[in-house]
C-alpha positions in Angstrom: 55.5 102.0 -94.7 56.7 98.7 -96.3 57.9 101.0 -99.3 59.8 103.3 -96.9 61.8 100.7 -95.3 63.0 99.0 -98.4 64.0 102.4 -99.5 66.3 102.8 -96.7 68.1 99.4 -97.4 69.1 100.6 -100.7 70.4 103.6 -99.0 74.7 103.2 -98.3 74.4 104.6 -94.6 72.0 102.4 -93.4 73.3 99.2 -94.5 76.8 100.6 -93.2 74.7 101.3 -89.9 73.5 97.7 -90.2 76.9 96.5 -90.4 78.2 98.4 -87.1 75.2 97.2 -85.6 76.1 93.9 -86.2 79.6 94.5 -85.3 78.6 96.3 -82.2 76.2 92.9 -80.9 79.0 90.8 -81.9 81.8 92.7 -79.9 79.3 92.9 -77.2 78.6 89.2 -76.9 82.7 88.3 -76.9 83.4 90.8 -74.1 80.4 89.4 -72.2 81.9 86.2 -72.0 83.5 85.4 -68.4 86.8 85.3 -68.1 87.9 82.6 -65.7 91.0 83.3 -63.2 93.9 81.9 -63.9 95.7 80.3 -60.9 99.3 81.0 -59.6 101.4 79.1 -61.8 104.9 80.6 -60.3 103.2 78.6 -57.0 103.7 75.2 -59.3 106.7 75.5 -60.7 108.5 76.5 -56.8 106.5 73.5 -55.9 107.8 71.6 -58.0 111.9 72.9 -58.0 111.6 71.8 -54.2 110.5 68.8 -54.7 113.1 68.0 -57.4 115.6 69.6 -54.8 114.5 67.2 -52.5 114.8 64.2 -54.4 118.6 65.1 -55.7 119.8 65.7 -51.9 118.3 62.1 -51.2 119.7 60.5 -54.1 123.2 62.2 -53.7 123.5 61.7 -50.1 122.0 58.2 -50.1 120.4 58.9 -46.6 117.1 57.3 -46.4 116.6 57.5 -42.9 112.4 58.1 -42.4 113.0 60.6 -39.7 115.4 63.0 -41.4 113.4 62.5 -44.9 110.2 64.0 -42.9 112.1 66.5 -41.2 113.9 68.0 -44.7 110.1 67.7 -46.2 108.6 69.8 -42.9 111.5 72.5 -43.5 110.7 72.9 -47.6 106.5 72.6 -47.1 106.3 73.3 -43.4 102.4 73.2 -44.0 101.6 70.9 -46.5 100.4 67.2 -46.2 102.9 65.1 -48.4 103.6 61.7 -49.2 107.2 60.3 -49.7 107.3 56.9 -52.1 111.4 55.4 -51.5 112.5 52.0 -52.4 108.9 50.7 -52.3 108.0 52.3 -48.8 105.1 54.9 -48.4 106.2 57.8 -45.8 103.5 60.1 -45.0 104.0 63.6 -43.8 101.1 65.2 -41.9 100.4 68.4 -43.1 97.0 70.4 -44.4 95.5 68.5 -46.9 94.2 69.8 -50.1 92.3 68.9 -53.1 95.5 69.5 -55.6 98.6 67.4 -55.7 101.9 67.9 -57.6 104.5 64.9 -57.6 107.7 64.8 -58.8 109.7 61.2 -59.5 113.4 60.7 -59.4 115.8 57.5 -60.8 118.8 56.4 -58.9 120.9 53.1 -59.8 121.5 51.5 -56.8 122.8 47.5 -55.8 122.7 47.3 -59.5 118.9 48.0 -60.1 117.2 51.3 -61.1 115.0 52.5 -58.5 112.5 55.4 -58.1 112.0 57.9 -55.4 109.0 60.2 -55.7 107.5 63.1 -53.7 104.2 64.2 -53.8 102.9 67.3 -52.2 99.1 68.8 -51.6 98.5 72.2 -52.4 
């Protein structure tokens, strides 16, 4: 039996037969590999373009009143919990908190210093 089996390595179709089997296992075990989900990153970057948006109407307008900064923050992420960081002060929006944040700084010169104005968002 031994005899018979080396005979049919020397053989061209079963070594090409060895080959796709090879081939085969390999494409198999790529393929069975689990593909993880990729999450919404359109969701991110609109996150993030509102938060810039809301830091350049801020810095342009100069209004850092605490009332009207939450309400422009409620209109943009009327869900989300959010945390506004201007001229050293923390102003906390109540909103659904989740495990992800996304936080987006801003620089204005103001009174002759450079200052930073930040808004960070849970999604």
């Amino acid at each position: 039996m031994l005899f018979l089996f080396q005979h049919a390595f020397k053989e061209k179709g079963f070594s090409f037969t060895l080959e796709a089997l090879i081939s085969l296992i390999v494409l198999i075990s790529v393929i069975s590999v689990p593909i993880e989900g990729k999450e919404n990153t359109m969701e991110k970057i609109y996150t993030i373009q509102k938060e810039n948006d809301l830091i350049k109407v801020w810095i342009k307008t100069e209004n850092f009143n605490e009332k009207e900064i939450k309400e422009d923050f409620k209109k943009m992420f009327p869900f989300q919990k959010g945390e506004i960081f201007i001229e050293g002060k923390k102003i906390e929006v109540d909103g659904v908190k989740a495990e992800n944040a996304l936080k987006n700084s801003g620089f204005y010169y103001s009174e002759g210093k450079l200052k930073e104005i930040s808004v960070k968002v849970f999604i």
